[in-house]
N, C-alpha and C positions, 0 to 999 in steps of 0.2 A: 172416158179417160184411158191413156192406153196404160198397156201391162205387159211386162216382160222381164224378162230372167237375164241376169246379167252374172258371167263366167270369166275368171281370169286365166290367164294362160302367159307366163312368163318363165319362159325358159331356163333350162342352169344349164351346163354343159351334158352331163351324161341324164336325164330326166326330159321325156318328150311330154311337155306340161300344154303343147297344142296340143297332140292326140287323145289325151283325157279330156282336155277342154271338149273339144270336137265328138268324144263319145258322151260324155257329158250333156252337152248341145241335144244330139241323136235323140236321146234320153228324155229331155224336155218335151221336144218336138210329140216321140209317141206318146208320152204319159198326160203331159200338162199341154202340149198344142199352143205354146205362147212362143213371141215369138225371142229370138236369142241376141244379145249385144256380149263380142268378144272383144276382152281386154289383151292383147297382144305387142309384148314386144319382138316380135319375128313377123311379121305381118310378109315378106317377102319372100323369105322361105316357107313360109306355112302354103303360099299360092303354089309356089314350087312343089310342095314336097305334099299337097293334100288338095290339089286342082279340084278336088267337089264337094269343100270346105262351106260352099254357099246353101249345099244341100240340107244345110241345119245351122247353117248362121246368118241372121238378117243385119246384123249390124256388127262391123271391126271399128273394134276404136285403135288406132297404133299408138301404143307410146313411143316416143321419141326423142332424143334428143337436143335436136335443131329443127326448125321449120323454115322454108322457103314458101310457103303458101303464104299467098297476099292477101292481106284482110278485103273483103268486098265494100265497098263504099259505093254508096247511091251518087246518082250524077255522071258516074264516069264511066264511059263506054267503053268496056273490053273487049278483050278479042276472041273469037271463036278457039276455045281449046285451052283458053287461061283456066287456072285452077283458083279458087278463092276457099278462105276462112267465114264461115257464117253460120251464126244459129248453133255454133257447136256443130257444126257439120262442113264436110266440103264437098263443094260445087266444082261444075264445072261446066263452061258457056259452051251450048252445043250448036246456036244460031246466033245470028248478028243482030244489032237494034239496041236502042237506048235502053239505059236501066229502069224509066222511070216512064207511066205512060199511064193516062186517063183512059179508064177501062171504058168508062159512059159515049166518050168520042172518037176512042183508037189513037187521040194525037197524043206527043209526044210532051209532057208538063215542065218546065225548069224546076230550079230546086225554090221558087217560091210556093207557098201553096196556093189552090186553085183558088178560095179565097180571094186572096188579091190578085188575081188575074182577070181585070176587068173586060179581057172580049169576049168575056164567056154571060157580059150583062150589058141591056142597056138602061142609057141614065134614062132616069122620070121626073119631073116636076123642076124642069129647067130655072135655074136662079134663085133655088130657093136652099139654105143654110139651115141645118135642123141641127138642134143640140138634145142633148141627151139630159133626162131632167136629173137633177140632183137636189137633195136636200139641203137649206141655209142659204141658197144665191138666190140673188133677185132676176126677175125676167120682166120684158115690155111688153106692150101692146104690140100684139101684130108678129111675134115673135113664134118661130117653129119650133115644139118640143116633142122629144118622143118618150113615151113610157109604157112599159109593159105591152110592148109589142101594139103601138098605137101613137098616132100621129097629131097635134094636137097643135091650135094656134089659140098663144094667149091673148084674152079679151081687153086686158086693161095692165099698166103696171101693178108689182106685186112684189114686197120685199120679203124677207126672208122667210122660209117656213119648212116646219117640220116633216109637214105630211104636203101631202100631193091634194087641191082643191079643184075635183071637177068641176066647180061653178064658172070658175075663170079661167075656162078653154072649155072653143070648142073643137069636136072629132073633125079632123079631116079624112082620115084614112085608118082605115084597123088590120090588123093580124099582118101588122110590118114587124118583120124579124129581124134582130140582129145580128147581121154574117158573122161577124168575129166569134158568136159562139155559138153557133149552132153547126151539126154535122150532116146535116140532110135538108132537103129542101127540094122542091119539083120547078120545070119549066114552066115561069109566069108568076111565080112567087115574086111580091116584092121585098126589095131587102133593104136595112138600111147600112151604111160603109161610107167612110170617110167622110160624115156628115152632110151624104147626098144619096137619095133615093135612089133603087135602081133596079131594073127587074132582070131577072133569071131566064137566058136564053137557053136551057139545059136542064135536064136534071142533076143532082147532085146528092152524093153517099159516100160520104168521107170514106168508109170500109172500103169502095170501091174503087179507089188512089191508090196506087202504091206513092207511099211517099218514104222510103228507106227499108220496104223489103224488096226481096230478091224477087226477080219474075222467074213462076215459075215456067213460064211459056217460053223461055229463051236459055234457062238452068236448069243440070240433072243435079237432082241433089244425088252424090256417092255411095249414101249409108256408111260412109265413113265417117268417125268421128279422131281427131289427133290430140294427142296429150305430148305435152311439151315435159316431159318429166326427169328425177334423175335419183334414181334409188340406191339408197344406203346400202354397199355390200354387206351381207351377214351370211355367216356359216353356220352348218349342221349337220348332225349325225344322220342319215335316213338309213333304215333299216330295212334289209330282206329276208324277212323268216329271224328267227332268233339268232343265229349264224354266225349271219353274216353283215356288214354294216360299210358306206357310204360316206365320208364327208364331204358336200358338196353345199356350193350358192344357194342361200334360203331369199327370196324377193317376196318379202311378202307386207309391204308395207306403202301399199297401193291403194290399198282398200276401202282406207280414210276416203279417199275421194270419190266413193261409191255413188254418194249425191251429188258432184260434182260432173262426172262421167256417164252417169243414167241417162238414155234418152228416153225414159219410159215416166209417167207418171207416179205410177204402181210398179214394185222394182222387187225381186224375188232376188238376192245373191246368192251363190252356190259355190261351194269347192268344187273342182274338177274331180275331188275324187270322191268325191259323193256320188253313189250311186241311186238314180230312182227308178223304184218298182211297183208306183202305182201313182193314182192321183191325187193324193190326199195333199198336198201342198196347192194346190186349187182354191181349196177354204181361204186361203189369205185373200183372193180379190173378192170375197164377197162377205168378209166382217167388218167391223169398225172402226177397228184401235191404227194407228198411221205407224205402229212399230211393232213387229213381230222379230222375236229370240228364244231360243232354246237355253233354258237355265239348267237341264236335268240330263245327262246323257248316260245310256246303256250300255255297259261293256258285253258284245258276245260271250267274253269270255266269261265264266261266272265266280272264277276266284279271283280276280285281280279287283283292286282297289287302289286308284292312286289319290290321295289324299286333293292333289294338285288341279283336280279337274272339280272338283265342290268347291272350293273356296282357293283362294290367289295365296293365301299362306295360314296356319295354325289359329291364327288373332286375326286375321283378316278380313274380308267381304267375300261376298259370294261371287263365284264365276258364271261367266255365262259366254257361251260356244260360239264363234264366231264363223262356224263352217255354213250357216243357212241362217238368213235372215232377211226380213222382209220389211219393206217402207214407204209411205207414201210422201212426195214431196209437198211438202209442206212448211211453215216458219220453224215448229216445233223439232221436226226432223232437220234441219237444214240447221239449228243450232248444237243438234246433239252433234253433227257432222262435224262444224266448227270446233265442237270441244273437242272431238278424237283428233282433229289437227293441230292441236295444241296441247294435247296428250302424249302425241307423236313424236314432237319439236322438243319437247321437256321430260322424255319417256325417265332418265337417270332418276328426274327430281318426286315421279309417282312411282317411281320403284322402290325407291327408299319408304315411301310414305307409308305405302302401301307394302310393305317387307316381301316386297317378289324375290327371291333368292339368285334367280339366273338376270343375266345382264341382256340376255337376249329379246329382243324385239318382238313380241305375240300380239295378231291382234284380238285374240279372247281377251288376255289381261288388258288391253287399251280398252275396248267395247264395255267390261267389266266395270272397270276404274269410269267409264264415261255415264254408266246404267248409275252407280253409286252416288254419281255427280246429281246427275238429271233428278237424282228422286230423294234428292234434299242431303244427303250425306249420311242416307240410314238405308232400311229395307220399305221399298213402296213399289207403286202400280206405273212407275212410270211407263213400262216396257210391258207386253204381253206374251202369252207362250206359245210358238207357235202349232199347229195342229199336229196330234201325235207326239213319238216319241223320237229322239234322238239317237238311232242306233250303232255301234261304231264298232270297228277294229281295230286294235295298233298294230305298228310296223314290224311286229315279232311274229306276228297272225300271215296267212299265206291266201290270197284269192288263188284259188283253181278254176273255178270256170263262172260264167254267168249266161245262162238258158235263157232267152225269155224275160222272167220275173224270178226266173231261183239264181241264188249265189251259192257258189260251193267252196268252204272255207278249209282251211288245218288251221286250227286254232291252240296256242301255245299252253304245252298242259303244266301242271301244278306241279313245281320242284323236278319236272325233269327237261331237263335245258336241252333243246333242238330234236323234242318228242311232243307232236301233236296230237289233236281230236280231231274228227272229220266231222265236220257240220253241216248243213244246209239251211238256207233260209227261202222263204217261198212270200213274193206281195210285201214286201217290206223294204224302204230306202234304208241304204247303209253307207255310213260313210268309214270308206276302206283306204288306212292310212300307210299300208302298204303300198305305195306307188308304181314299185318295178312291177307286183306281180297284177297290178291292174294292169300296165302295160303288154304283158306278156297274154292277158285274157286277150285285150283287145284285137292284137295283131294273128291269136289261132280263132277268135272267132272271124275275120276276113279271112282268114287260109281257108275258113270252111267251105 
């Protein structure tokens, strides 16, 4: 099955949400070595402005707002350099030749299947009309029946009957198949079709047809994937160091379609400003449970306490972190997906429900509210935790540098306002909600 780490990267005006993406990515690649699918709505300036973007991302998906990309349809012969929609991915025709072609023969098949495509057989047993036996009809003397793959001429009339009477028929012919349902068969096989014998001048492996996929001997698939999307503007305060503060474009209400947008089986999601410092999120492709989240999160700092990050309010449910989570596509997953889109669509009417106090758009409280749902409207096992612990900084906290595997922090101290502690962490992911000053690491660790 495959497995890969899926990163969003949706721009606001003053926040470079590809270049964390993109370090982010990096990050993957050394620690976890899976491979990366970005969510981007800047997909052309990002080529622009980060031309070896590819050196850590295997898959762009672009959101977008309109599409000109033509769905691919079997049968129809395009033209070198068309772009098509397929498979959640787009293609593009890099040789000429039909869409559709019998791999066994090399020739080219119409849109019937090969099945009825009688020059691929010849007929056997000239003039002779064979039925198919069924239970309750009468048959004559001398009359052709076939059953269970066998060929049989009845001895005498015979009226109705339940079961099948070897006495009154004898074998003409055995191990005759039935084309219409069977998917393989070899050159010289007889078959039976349209109530006339026939033998197989071919081999034949239905696998072996394209009958409505794409060839890939004539099509590059992109590694692009497009989402036709259109996100609800929302605003918010972002913060740098205790100081100083930001109101700008929060997009973060994308996420829902995480099962939607995976091209991965096994699907690791990650903030961009998650930093990883070691392999320990690896465990996820090799345990059980098809949904991994973090319910418990660490504040570096050690006096702070927000009420809001345990529980969605006072009388509430428990919260649970939507910055890294893990899932395997499946019914069960692909329902919980479902609920958060409709979690999403009726956000006011669980807000109320659930007394989240801000009007604003999270998707921890969606995932929350979705976890609650899933495991019956109490506390249960629907969900698992993921490996380790969930480490974190807020946007009052300062990254300074990151070495290697160490992070160097100023981390906002107890009652004195824009006066920190200087910390270090060494092998440990973090996720650092300070955005600018992860930008700022990013761009003097390339100046090095």
């Amino acid at each position: 099955m495959s497995q890969g780490v899926l990163i969003y990267a949706l721009n606001n005006e003053q926040l470079d949400y590809v270049e964390l993406a993109l370090n982010s990515a990096r990050l993957v690649k050394q620690h976890l070595g899976k491979e990366v699918a970005l969510v981007t709505d800047s997909y052309d300036w990002m080529k622009h402005q980060y031309p070896n973007y590819k050196d850590f991302v295997d898959i762009v998906i672009k959101v977008v707002y309109e599409s000109n990309i033509s769905n691919w349809t079997p049968y129809y012969e395009f033209a070198v350099g068309d772009k098509v929609y397929y498979n959640n991915s787009i293609w593009v025709k890099k040789f000429p030749g039909p869409e559709t072609l019998n791999l066994i023969t090399g020739e080219e098949i119409s849109s019937e299947d090969l099945n009825h495509n009688l020059d691929n057989y010849s007929r056997v047993y000239q003039g002779i009309d064979i039925d198919k036996w069924y239970p309750n009809l009468p048959y004559l003397a001398g009359q052709h029946v076939w059953y269970k793959n066998t060929l049989y001429r009845c001895k005498e009339d015979y009226q109705e009957s339940n079961e099948f009477d070897n006495s009154k028929y004898v074998i003409l012919l055995e191990n005759v198949k039935d084309l219409i349902k069977i998917n393989i068969f070899n050159k010289g096989d007889v078959l039976l079709f349209n109530r006339v014998l026939w033998q197989a001048n071919t081999d034949y492996d239905d696998a072996k047809i394209y009958k409505g996929y794409i060839r890939n001997d004539l099509w590059e698939d992109t590694k692009e994937r497009e989402l036709v999307y259109d996100a609800s503007p929302q605003y918010r305060r972002y913060f740098d160091g205790a100081m100083t503060h930001k109101r700008l474009k929060f997009k973060n209400d994308i996420r829902v379609k995480s099962f939607e947008l995976s091209p991965f089986d096994k699907t690791l999601v990650i903030d961009c400003d998650y930093l990883i410092n070691n392999s320990l999120l690896n465990y996820c492709w090799k345990q059980e449970h098809d949904f991994l989240i973090s319910k418990e999160g660490v504040d570096l700092c050690g006096f702070r306490y927000d009420p809001r990050l345990h529980s969605l309010s006072d009388k509430s449910i428990d919260f649970y972190w939507a910055t890294v989570f893990y899932f395997e596509k499946n019914s069960n997953t692909e329902t919980f997906f479902n609920l958060l889109g409709h979690i999403q669509d009726n956000y006011n009417y669980y807000r109320y429900v659930y007394q989240i106090q801000h009007s604003l758009y999270r998707n921890d409280y969606a995932f929350s509210i979705a976890i609650h749902i899933m495991n019956g409207y109490q506390k249960g096992l629907w969900t698992h935790n993921l490996p380790g612990m969930l480490y974190y900084t807020i946007d009052k906290d300062v990254l300074l540098k990151h070495n290697d595997t160490t992070l160097t922090f100023l981390v906002e101290k107890e009652k004195y306002k824009g006066e920190y502690t200087f910390m270090k962490t060494k092998d440990i992911s973090v996720h650092v909600m300070n955005k600018f000053s992860v930008s700022r690491v990013i761009r003097e660790n390339i100046n090095e």
